[in-house]
BAFI-483983 format. One record per residue (C-alpha): x, y, z; residue number from 1; residue in one letter. Coordinates in Angstrom, 2 decimals. Example, Ala and Ser with C-alpha at 12.3 -4.5 7.8 and 13.67 -1.06 7.14 Angstrom:
- c1;c2;c3;k;r
- 12.30;-4.50;7.80;1;A .
- 13.67;-1.06;7.14;2;S .
***
This chain:
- c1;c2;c3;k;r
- 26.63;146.31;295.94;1;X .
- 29.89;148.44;297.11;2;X .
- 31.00;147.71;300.74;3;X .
- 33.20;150.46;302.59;4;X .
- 36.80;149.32;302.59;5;X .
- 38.44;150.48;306.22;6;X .
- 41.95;151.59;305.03;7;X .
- 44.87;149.25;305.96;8;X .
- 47.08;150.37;309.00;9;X .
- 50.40;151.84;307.79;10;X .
- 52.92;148.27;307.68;11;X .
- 55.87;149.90;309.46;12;X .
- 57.94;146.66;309.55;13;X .
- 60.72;147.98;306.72;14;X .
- 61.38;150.89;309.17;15;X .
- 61.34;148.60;312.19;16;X .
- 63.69;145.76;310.17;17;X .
- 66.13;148.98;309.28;18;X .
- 66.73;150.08;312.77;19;X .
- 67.54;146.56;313.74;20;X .
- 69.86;146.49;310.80;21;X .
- 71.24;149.76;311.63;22;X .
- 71.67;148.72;315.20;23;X .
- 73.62;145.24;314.23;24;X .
- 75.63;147.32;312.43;25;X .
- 76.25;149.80;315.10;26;X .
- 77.03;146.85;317.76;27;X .
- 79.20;145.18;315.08;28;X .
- 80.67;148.50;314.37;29;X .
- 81.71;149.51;318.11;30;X .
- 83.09;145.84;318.59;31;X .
- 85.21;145.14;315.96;32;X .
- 85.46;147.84;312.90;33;X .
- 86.65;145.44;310.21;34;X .
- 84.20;143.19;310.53;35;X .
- 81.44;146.15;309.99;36;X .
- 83.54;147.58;307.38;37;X .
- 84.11;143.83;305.75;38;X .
- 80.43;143.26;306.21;39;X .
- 79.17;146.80;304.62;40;X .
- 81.35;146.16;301.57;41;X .
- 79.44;143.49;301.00;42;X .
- 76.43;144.33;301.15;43;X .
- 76.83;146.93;299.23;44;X .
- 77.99;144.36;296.36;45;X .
- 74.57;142.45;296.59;46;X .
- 73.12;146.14;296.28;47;X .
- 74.76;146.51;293.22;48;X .
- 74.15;143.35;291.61;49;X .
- 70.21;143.80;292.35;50;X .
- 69.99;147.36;291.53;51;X .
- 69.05;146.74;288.05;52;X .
- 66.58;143.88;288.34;53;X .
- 65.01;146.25;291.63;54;X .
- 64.93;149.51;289.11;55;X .
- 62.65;147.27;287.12;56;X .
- 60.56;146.75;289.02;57;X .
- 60.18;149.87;290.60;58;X .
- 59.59;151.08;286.98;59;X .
- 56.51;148.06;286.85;60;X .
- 54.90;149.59;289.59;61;X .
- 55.27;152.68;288.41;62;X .
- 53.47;151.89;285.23;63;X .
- 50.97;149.28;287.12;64;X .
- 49.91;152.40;289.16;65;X .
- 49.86;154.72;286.32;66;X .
- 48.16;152.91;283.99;67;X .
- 46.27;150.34;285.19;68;X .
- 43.44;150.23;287.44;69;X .
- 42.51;147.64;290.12;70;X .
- 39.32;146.44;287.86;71;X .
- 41.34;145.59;285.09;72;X .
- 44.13;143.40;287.48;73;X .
- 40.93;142.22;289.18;74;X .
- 39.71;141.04;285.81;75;X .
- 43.19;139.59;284.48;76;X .
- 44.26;137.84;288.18;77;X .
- 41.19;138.30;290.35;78;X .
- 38.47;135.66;290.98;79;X .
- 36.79;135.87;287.44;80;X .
- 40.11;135.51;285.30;81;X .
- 39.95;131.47;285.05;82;X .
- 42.77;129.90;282.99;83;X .
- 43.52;133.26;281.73;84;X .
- 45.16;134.31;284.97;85;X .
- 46.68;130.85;285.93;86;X .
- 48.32;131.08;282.24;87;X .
- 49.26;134.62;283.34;88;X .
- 50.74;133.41;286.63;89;X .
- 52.52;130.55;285.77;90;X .
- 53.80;132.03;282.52;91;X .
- 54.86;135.02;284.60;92;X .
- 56.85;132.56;287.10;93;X .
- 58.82;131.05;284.18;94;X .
- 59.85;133.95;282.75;95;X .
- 60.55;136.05;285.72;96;X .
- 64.40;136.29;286.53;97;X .
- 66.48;137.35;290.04;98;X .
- 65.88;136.34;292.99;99;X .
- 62.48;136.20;294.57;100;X .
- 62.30;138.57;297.20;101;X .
- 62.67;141.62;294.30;102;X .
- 59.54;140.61;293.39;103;X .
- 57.57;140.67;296.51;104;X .
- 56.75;144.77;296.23;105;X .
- 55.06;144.77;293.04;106;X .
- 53.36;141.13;293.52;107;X .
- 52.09;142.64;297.39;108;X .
- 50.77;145.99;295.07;109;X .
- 49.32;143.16;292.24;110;X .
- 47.22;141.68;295.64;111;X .
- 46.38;144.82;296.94;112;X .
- 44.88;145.36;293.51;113;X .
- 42.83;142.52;293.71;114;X .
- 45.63;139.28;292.50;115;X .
- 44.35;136.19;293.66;116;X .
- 46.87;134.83;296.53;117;X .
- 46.54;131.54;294.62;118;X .
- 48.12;133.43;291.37;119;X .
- 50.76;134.48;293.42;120;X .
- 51.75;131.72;294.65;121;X .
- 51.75;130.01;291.49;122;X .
- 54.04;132.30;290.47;123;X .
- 56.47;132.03;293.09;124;X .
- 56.21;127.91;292.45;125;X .
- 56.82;128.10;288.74;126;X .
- 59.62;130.17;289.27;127;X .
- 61.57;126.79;289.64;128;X .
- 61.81;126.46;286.52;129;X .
- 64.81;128.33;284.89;130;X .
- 64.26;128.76;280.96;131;X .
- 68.37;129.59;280.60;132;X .
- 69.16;126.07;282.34;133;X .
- 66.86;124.25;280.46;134;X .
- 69.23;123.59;277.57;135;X .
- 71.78;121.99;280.06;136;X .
- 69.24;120.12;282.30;137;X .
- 68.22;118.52;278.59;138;X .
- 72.39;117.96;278.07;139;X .
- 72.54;116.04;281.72;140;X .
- 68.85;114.17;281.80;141;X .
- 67.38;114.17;278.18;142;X .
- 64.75;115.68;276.94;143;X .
- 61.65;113.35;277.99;144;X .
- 62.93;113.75;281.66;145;X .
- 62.83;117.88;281.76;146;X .
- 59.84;118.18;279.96;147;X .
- 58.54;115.89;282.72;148;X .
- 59.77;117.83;285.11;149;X .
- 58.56;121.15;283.87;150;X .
- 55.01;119.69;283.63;151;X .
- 55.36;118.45;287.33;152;X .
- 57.10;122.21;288.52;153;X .
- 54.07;123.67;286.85;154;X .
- 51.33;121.30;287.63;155;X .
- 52.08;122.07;291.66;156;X .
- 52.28;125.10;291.03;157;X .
- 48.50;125.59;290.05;158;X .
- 48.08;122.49;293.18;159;X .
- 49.65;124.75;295.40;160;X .
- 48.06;128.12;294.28;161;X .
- 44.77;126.03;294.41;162;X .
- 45.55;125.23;297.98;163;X .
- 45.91;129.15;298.49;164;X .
- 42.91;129.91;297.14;165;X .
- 41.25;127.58;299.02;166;X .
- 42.73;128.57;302.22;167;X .
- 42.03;132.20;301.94;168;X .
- 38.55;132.48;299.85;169;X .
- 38.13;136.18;301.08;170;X .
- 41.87;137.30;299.48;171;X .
- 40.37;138.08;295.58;172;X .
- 39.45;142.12;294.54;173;X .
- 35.62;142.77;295.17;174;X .
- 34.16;146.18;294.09;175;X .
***
């Protein structure tokens, strides 16, 4: 049975948060200049160093949009993909690189094709665990002790992505 989806309101809070930025930079910018100036160089140095790792993900949505339709992300991380999408999540986590917030655009377009919250939220979780460090956290604790610890990161991971689903039953893709 197909239900009529009411189309989500516009989310205007990126234009909202980049007045306000604008306008702190303004303020900063009338008050003292070399504080704006110090603070725009800067920022424009994080730009830079996330450029790439933002660019690729950009491209993922591009492709997840192209080429992939909501049944088939509803069928890999919606409610019927079972240990196939927790593999998918947590797997996903682990191997995911940068810092979190670059993800947030194409895991937001993943949910709004029908990703589990609890799937995303694993994937946030297991994103503790850093596969380049694992070689030195094996050099400083042993080996027994970081394979504990990875099997912890990842076991609350699912806990917590559990908890999510849990919380918000209505959040998986129905068609």
């Amino acid at each position: 049975m197909k239900t009529e989806q009411t189309p989500k309101p516009a989310n205007r809070s990126g234009w909202i948060m980049l007045a306000i930025t604008l306008l702190l930079y303004g303020v900063t910018l009338f008050l003292d200049p070399s504080l704006a100036g110090s603070a725009l160089y800067k920022s424009l140095g994080v730009l830079k160093m996330i450029a790439p790792i933002l660019l690729l993900v950009f491209f993922l949505m591009a492709l997840l949009n192209t080429f992939i339709k909501p049944k088939s992300i509803a069928k890999h991380l919606g409610k019927e993909s079972g240990l196939k999408g927790w593999f998918f999540a947590l797997a996903g986590g682990v191997l995911s690189h940068g810092p979190g917030y670059i993800w947030y655009p194409m895991l937001s377009e993943l949910r709004d094709h029908g990703a589990r919250d609890g799937l995303i939220v694993a994937f946030f979780y297991a994103r503790a665990i850093k596969l380049p460090w694992l070689p030195v956290m094996v050099g400083y604790f042993g080996i027994a002790f970081t394979l504990v610890l990875t099997f912890y990161i990842l076991l609350g991971a699912w806990i917590q992505g559990m908890i999510a689903d849990r919380m918000n039953p209505k959040s998986t893709y129905t068609e």
